[in-house]
mmCIF file of the N, C-alpha and C atoms, coordinates in Angstrom:
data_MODEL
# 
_entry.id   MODEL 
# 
loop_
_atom_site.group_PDB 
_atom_site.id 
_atom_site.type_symbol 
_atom_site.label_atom_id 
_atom_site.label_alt_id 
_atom_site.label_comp_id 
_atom_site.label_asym_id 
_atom_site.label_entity_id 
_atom_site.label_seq_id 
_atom_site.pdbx_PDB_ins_code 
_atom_site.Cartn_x 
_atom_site.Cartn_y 
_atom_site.Cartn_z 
_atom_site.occupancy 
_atom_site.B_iso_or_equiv 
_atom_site.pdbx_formal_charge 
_atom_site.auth_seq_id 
_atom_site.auth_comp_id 
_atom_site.auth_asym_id 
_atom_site.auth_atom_id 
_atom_site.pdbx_PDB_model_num 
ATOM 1   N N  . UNK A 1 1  ? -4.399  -4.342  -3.865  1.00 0.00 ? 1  UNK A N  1 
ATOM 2   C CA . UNK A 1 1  ? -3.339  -3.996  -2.954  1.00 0.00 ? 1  UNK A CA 1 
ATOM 3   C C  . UNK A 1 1  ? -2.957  -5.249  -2.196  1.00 0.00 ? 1  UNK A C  1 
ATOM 4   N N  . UNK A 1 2  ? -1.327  -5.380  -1.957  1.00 0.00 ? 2  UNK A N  1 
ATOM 5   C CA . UNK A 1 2  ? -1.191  -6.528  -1.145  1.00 0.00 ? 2  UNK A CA 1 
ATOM 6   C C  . UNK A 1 2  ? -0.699  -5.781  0.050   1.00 0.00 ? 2  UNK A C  1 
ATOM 7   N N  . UNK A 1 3  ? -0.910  -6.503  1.370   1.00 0.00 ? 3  UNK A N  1 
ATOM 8   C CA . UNK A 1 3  ? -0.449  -6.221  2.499   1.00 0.00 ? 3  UNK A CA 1 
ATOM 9   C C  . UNK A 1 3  ? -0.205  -7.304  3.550   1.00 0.00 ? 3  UNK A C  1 
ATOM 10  N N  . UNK A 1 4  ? 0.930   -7.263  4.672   1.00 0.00 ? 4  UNK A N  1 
ATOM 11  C CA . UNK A 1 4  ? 1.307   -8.277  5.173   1.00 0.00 ? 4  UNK A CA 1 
ATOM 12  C C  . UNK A 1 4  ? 2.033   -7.596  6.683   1.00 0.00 ? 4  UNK A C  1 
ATOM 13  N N  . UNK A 1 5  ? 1.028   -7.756  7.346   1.00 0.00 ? 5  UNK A N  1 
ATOM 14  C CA . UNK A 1 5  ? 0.852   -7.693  8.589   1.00 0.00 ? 5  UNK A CA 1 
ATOM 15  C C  . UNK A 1 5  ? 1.048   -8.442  9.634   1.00 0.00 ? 5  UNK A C  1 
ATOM 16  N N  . UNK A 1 6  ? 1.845   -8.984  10.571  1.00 0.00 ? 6  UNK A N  1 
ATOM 17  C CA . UNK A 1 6  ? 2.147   -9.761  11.644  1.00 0.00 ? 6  UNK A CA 1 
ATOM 18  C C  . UNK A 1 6  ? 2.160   -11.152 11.191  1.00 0.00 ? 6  UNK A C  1 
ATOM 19  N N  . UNK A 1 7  ? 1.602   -12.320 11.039  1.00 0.00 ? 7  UNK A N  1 
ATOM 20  C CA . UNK A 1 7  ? 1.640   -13.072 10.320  1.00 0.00 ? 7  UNK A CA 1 
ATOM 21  C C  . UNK A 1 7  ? 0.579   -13.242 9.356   1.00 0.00 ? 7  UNK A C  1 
ATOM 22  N N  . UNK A 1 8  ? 0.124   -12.333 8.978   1.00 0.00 ? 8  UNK A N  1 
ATOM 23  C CA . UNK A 1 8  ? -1.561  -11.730 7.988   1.00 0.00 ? 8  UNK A CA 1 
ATOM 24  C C  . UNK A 1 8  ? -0.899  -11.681 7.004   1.00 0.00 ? 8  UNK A C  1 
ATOM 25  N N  . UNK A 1 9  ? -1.021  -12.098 5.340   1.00 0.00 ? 9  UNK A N  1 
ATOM 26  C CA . UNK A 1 9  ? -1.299  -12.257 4.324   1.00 0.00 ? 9  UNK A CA 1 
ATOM 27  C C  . UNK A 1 9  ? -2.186  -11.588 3.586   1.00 0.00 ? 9  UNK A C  1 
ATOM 28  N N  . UNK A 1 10 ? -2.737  -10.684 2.784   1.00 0.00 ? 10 UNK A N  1 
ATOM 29  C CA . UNK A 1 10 ? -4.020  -10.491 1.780   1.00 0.00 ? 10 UNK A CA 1 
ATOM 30  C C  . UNK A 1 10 ? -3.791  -9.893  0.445   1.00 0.00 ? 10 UNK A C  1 
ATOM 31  N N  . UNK A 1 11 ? -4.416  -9.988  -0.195  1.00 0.00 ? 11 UNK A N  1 
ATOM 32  C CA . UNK A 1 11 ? -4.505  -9.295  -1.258  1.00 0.00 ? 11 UNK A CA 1 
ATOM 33  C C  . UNK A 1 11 ? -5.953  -8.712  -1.215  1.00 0.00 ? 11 UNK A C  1 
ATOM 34  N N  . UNK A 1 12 ? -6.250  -7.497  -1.308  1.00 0.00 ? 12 UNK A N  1 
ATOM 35  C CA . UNK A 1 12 ? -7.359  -6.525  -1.423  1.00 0.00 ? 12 UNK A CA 1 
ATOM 36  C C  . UNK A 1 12 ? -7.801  -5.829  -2.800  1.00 0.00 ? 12 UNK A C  1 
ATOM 37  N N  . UNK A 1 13 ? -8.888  -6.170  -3.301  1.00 0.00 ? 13 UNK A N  1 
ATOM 38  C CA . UNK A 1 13 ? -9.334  -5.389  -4.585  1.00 0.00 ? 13 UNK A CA 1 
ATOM 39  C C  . UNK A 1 13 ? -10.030 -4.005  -4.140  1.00 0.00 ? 13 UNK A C  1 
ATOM 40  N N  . UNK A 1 14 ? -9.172  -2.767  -4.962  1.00 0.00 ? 14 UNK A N  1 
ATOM 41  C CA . UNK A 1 14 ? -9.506  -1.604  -4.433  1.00 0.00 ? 14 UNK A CA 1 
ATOM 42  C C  . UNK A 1 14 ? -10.168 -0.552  -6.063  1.00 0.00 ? 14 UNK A C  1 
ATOM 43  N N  . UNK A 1 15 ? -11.395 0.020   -5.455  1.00 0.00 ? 15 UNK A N  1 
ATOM 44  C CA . UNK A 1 15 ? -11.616 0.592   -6.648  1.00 0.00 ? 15 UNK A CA 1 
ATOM 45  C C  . UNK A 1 15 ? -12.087 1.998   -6.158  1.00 0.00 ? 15 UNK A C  1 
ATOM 46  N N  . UNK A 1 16 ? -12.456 2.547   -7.228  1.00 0.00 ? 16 UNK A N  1 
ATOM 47  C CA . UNK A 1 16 ? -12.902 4.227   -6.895  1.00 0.00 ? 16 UNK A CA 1 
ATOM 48  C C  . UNK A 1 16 ? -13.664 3.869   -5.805  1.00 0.00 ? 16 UNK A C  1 
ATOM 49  N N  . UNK A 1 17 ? -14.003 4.614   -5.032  1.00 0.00 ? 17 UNK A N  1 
ATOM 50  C CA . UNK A 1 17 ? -14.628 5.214   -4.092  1.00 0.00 ? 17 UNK A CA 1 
ATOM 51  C C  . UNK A 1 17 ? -14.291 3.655   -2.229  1.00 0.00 ? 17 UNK A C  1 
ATOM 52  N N  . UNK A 1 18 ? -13.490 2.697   -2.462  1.00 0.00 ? 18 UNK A N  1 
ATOM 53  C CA . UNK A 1 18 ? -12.964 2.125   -1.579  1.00 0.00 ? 18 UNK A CA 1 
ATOM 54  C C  . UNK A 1 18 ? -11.632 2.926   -0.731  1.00 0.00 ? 18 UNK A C  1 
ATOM 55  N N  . UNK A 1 19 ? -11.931 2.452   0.517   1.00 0.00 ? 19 UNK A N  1 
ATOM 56  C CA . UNK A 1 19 ? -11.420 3.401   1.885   1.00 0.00 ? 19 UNK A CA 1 
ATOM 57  C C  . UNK A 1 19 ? -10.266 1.930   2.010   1.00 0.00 ? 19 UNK A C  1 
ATOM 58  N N  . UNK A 1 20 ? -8.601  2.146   2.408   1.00 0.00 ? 20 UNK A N  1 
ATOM 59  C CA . UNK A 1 20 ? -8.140  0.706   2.822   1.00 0.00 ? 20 UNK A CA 1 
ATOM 60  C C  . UNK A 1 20 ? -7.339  1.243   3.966   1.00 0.00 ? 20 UNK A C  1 
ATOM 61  N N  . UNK A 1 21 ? -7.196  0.778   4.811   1.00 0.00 ? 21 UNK A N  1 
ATOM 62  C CA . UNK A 1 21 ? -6.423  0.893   6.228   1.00 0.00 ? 21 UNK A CA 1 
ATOM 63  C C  . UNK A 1 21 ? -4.832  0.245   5.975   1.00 0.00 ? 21 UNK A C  1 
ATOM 64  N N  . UNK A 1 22 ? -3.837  0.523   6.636   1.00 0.00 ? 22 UNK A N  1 
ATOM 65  C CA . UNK A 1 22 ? -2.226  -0.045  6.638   1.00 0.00 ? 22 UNK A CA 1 
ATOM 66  C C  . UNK A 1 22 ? -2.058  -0.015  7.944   1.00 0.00 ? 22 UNK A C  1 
ATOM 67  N N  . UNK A 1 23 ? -1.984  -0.276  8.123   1.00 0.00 ? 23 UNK A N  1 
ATOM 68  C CA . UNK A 1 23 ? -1.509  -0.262  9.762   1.00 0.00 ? 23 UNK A CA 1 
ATOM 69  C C  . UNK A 1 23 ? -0.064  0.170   10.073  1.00 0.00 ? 23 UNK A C  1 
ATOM 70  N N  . UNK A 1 24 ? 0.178   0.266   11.563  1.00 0.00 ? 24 UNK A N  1 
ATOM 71  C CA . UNK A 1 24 ? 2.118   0.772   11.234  1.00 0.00 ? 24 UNK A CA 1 
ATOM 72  C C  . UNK A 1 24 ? 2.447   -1.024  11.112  1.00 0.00 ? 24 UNK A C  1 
ATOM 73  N N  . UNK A 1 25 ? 3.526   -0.586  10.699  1.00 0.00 ? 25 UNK A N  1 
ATOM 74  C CA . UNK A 1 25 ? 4.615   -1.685  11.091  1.00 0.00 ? 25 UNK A CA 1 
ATOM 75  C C  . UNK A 1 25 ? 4.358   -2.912  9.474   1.00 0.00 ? 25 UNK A C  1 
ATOM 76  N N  . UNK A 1 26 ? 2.975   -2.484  8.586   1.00 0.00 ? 26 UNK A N  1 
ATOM 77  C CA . UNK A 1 26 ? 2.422   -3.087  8.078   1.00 0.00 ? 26 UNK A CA 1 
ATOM 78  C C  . UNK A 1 26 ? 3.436   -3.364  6.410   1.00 0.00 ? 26 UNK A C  1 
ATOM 79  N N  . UNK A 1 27 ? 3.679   -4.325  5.740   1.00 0.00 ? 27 UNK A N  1 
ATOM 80  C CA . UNK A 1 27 ? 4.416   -3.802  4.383   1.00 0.00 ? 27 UNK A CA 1 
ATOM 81  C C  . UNK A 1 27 ? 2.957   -3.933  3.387   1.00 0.00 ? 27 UNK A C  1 
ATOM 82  N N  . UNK A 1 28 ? 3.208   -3.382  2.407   1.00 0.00 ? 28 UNK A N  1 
ATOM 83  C CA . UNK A 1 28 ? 2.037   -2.928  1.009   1.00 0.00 ? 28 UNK A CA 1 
ATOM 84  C C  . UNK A 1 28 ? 2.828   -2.806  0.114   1.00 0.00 ? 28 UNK A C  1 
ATOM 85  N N  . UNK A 1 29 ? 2.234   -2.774  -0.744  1.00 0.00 ? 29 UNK A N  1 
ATOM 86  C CA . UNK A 1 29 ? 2.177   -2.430  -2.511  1.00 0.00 ? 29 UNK A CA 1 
ATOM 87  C C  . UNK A 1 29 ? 1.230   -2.542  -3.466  1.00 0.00 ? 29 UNK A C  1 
ATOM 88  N N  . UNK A 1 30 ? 0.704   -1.564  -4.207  1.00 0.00 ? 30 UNK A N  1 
ATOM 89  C CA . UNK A 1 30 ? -0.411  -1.643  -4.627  1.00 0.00 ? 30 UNK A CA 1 
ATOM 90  C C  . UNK A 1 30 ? -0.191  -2.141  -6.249  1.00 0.00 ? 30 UNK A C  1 
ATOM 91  N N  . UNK A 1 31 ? -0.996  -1.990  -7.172  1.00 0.00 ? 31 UNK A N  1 
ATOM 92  C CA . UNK A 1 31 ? -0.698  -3.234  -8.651  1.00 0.00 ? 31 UNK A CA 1 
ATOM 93  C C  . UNK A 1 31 ? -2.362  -2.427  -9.236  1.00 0.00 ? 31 UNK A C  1 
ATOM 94  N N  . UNK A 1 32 ? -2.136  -2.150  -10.593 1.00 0.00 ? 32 UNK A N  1 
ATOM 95  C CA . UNK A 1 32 ? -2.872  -1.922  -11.315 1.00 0.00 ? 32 UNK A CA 1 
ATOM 96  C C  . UNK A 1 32 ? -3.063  -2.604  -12.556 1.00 0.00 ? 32 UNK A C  1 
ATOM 97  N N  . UNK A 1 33 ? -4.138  -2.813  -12.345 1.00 0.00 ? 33 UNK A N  1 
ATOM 98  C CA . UNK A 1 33 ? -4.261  -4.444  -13.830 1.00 0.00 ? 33 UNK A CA 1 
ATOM 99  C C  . UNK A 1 33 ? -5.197  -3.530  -14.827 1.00 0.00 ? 33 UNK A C  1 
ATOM 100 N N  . UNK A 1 34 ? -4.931  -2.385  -15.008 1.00 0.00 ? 34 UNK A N  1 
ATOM 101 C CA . UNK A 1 34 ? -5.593  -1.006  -15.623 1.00 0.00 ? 34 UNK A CA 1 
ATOM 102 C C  . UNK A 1 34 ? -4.379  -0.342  -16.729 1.00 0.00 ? 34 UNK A C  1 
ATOM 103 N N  . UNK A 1 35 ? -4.436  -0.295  -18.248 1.00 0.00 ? 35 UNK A N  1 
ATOM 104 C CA . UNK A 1 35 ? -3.427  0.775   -18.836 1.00 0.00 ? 35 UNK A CA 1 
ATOM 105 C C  . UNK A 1 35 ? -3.376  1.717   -18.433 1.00 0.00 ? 35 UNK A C  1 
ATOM 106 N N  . UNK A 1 36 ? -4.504  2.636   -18.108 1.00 0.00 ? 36 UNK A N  1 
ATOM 107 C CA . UNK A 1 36 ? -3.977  3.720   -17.416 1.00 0.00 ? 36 UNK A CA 1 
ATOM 108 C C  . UNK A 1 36 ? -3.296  3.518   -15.945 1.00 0.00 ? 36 UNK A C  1 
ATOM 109 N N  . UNK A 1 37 ? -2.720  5.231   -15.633 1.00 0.00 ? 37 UNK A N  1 
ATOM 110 C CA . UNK A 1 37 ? -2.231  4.895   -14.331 1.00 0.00 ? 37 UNK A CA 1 
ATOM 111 C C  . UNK A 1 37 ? -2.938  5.100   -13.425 1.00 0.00 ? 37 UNK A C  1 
ATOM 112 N N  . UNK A 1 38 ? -2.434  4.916   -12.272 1.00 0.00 ? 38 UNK A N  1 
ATOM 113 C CA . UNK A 1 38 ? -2.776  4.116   -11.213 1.00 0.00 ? 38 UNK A CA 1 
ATOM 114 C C  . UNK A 1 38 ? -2.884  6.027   -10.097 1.00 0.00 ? 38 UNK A C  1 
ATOM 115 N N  . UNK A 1 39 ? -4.143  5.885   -9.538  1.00 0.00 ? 39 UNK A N  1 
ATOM 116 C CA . UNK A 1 39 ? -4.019  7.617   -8.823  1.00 0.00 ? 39 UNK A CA 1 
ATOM 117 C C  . UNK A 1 39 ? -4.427  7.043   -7.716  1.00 0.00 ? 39 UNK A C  1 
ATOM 118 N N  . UNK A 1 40 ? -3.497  7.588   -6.239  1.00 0.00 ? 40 UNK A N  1 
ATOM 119 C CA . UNK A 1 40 ? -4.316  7.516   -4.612  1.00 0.00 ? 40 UNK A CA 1 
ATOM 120 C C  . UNK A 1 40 ? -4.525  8.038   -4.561  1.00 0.00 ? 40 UNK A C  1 
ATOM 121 N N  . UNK A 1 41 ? -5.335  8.671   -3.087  1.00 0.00 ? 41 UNK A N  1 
ATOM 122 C CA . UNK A 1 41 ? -5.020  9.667   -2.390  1.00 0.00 ? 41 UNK A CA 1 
ATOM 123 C C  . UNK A 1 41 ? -4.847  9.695   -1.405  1.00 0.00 ? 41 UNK A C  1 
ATOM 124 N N  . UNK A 1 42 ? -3.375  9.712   -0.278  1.00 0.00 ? 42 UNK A N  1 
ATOM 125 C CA . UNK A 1 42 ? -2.954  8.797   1.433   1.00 0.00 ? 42 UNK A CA 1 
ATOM 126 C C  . UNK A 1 42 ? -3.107  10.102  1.968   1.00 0.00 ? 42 UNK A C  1 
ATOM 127 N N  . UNK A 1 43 ? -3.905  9.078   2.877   1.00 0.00 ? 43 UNK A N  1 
ATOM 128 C CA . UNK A 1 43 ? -3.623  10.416  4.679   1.00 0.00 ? 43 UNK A CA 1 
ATOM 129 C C  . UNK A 1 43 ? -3.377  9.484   5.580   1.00 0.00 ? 43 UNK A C  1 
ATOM 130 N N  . UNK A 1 44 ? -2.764  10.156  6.635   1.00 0.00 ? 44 UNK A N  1 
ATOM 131 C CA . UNK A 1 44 ? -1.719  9.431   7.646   1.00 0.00 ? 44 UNK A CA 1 
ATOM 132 C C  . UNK A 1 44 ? -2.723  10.240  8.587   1.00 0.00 ? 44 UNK A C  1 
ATOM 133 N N  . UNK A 1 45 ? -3.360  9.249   9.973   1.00 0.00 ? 45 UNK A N  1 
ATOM 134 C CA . UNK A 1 45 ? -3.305  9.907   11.090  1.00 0.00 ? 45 UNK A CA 1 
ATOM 135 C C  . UNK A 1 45 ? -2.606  9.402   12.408  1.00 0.00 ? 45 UNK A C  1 
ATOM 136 N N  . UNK A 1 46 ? -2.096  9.479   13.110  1.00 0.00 ? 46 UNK A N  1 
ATOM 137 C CA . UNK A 1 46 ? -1.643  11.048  13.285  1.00 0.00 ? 46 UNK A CA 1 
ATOM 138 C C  . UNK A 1 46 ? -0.615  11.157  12.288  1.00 0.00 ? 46 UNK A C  1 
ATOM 139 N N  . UNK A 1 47 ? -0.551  12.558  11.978  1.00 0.00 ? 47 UNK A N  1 
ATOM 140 C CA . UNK A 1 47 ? -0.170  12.986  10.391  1.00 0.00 ? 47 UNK A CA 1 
ATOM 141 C C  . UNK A 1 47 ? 2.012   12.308  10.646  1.00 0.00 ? 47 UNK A C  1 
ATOM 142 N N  . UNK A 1 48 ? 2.096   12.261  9.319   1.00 0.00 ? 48 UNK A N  1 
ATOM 143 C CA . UNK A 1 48 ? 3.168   11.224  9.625   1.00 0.00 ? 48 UNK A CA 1 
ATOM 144 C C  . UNK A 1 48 ? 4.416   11.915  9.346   1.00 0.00 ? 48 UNK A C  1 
ATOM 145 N N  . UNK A 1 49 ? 5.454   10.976  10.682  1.00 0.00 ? 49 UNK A N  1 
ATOM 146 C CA . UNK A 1 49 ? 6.597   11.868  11.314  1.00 0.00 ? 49 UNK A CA 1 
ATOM 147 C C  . UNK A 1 49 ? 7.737   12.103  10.585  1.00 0.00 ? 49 UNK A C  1 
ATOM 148 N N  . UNK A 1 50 ? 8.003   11.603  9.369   1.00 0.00 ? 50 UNK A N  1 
ATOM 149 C CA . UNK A 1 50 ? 9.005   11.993  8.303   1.00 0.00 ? 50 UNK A CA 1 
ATOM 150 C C  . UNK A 1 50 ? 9.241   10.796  7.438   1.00 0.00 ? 50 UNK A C  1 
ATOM 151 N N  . UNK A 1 51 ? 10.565  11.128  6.583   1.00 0.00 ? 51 UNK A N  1 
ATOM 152 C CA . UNK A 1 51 ? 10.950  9.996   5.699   1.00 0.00 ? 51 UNK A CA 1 
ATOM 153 C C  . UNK A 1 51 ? 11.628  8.958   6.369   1.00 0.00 ? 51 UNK A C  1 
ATOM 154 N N  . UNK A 1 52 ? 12.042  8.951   7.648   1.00 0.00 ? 52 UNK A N  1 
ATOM 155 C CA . UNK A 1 52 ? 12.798  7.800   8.273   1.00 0.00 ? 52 UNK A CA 1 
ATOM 156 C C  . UNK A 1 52 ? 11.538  7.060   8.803   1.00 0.00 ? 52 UNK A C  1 
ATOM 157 N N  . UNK A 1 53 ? 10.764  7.214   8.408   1.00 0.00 ? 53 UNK A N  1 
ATOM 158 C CA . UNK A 1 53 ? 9.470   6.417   9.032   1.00 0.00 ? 53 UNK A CA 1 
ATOM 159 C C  . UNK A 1 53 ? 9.286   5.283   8.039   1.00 0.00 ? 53 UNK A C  1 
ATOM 160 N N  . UNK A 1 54 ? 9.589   5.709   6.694   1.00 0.00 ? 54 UNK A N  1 
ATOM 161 C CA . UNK A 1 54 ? 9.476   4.285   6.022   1.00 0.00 ? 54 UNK A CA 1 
ATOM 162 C C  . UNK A 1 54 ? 10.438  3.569   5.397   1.00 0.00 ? 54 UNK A C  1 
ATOM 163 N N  . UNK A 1 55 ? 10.165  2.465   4.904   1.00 0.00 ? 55 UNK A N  1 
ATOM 164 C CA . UNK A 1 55 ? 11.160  1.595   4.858   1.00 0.00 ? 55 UNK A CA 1 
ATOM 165 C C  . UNK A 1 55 ? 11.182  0.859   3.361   1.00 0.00 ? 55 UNK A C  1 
ATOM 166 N N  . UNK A 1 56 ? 11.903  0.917   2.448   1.00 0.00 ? 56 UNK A N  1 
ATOM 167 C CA . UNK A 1 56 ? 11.308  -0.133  1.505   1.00 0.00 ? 56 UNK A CA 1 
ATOM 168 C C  . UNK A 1 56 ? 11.638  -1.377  1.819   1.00 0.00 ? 56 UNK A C  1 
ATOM 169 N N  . UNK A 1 57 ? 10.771  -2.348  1.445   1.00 0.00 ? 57 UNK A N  1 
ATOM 170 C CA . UNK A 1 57 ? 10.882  -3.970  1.016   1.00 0.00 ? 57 UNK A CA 1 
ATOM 171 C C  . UNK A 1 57 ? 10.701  -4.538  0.111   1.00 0.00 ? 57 UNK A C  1 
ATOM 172 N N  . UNK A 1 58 ? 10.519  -5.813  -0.436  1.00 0.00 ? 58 UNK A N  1 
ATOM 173 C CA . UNK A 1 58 ? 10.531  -6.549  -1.087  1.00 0.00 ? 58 UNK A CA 1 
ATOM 174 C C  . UNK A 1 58 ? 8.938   -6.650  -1.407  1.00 0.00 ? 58 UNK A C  1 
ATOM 175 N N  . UNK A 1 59 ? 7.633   -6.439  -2.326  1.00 0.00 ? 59 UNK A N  1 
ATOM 176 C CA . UNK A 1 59 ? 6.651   -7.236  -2.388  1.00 0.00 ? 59 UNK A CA 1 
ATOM 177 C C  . UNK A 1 59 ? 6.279   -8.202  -3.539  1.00 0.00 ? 59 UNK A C  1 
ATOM 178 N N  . UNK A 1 60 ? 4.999   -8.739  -3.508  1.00 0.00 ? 60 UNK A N  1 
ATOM 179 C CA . UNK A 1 60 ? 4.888   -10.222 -4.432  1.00 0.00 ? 60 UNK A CA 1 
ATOM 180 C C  . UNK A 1 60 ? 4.864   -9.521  -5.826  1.00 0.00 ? 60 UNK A C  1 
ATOM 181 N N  . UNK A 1 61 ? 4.922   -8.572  -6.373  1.00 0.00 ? 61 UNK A N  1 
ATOM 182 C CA . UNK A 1 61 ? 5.303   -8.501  -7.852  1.00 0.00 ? 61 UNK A CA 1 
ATOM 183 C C  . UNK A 1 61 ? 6.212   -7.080  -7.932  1.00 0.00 ? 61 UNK A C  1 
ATOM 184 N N  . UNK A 1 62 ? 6.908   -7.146  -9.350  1.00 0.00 ? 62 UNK A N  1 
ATOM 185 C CA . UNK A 1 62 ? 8.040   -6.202  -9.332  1.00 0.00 ? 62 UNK A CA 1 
ATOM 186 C C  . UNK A 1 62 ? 7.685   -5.305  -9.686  1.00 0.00 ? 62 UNK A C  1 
ATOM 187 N N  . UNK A 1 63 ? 8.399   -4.227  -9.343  1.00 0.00 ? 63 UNK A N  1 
ATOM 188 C CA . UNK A 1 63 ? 7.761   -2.550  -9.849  1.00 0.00 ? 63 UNK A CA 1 
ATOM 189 C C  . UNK A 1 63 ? 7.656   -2.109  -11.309 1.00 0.00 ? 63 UNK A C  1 
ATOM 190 N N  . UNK A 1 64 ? 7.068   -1.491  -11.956 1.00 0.00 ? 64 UNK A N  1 
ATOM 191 C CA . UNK A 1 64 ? 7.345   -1.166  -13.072 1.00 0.00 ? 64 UNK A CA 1 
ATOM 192 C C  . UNK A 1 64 ? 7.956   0.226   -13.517 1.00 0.00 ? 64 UNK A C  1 
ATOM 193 N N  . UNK A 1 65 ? 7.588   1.382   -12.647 1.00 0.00 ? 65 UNK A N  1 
ATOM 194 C CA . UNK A 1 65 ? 8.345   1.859   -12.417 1.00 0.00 ? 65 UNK A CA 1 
ATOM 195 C C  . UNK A 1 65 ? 9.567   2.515   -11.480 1.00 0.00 ? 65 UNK A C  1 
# 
């Protein structure tokens, strides 16, 4: 997963049973270097206030789908 936070930079390796935090305000995108696909599972607390809450952007590699 990449994420980019205030002037924070990272890239994070995430596998089964890893927990990852986003923070608000935070941009992400996650990347699977796996043929199969790619499964989360997100929870928002406090539980989250609608679709105007997010935003798309731009991240370091392009979508595939």
């Amino acid at each position: 997963m990449w994420r980019r936070w205030h002037d924070r930079e990272e890239i994070v390796d995430v596998e089964l049973g890893v927990a990852i935090t986003v923070p608000v305000g935070a941009h992400f995108q996650f990347r699977s270097l796996s043929p199969e696909p790619l499964e989360a599972v997100g929870t928002t607390m406090p539980p989250w206030p609608g679709d105007e809450e997010a935003v798309a952007v731009d991240g370091v590699w392009d979508p595939t789908v």
